[in-house]
C-alpha positions as CSV (number, residue, x, y, z in Angstrom):
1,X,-13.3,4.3,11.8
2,X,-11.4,1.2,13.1
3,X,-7.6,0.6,11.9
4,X,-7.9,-1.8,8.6
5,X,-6.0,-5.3,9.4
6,X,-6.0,-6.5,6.1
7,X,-5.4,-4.7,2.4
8,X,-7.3,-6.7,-0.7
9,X,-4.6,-6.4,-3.7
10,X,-6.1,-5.3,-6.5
11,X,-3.6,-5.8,-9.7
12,X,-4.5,-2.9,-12.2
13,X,-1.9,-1.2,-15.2
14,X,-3.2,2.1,-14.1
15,X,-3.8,3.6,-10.8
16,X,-7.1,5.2,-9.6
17,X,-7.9,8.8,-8.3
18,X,-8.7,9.2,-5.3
19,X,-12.6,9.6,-6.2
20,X,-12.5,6.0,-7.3
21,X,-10.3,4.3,-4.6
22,X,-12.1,1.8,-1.9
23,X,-10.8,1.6,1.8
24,X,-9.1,-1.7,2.3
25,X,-7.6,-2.1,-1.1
26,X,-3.8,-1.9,-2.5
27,X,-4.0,-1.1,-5.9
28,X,-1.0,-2.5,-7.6
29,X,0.7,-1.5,-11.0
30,X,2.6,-4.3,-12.0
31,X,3.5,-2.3,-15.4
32,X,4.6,0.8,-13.8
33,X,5.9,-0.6,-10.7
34,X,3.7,1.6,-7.8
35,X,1.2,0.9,-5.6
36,X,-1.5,3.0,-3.9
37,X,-4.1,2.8,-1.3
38,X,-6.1,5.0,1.3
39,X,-4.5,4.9,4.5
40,X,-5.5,1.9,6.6
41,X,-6.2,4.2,9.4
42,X,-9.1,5.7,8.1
43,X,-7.9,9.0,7.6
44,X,-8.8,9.4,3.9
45,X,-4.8,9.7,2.6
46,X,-3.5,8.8,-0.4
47,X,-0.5,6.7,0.0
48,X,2.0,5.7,-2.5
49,X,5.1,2.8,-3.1
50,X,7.5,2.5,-5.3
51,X,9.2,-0.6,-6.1
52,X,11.5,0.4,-9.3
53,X,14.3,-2.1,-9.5
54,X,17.2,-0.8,-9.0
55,X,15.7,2.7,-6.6
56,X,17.3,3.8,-4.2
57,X,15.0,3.5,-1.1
58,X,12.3,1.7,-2.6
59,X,10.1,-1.3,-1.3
60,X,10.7,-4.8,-2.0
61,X,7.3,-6.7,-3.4
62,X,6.3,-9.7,-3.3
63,X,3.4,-11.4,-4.9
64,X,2.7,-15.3,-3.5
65,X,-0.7,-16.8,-4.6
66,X,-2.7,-13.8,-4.5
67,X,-0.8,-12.3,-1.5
68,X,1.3,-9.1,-0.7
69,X,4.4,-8.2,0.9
70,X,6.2,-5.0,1.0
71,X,9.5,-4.5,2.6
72,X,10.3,-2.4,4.3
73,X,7.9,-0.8,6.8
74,X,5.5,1.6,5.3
75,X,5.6,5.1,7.4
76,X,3.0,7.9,6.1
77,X,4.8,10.2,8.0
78,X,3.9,13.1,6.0
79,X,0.2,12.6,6.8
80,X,-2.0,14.2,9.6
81,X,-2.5,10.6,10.9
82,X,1.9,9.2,11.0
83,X,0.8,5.8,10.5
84,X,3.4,3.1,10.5
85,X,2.7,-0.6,9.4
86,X,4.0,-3.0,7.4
87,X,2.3,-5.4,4.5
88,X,3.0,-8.9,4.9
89,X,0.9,-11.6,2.8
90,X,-2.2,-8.6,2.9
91,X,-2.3,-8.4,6.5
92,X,-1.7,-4.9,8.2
93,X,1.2,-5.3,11.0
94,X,0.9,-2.2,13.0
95,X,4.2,-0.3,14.4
């Protein structure tokens, strides 16, 4: 499977499983303040982001007319795959 270049935010107060998850979309938790998505790679892991006020090494979000940014880079380091990438206005900038 070819590297995703672009993540389709999908605003939702409770996270999917796995099961029920589409490649290329960022599921976003507005109430709970988390994300999730399968890794853009095409590996198959879940990946997760936290961006609690006030955490300690937590992600910065943006929303801007439909579009994502999360700050800073997103590393899945402790998957098979070690992607590295970050979110900026949906689009997938590899490292």
């Amino acid at each position: 499977m070819n590297k995703l270049q672009e993540f389709t935010p999908v605003f939702t107060e409770e996270l999917p499983y796995k099961k029920d998850m589409e490649f290329g979309k960022i599921y976003i938790s507005r109430e709970h303040e988390v994300a999730c998505f399968l890794c853009p790679c095409g590996c198959g892991e879940v990946n997760h982001i936290s961006f609690i006020k006030g955490l300690r090494n937590q992600w910065f979000f943006i929303e801007d007319k439909g579009k994502v940014t999360f700050r800073p880079s997103i590393g899945c380091f402790e998957s098979p795959c070690k992607s590295h990438f970050f979110i900026t206005e949906n689009h997938i900038d590899w490292v």
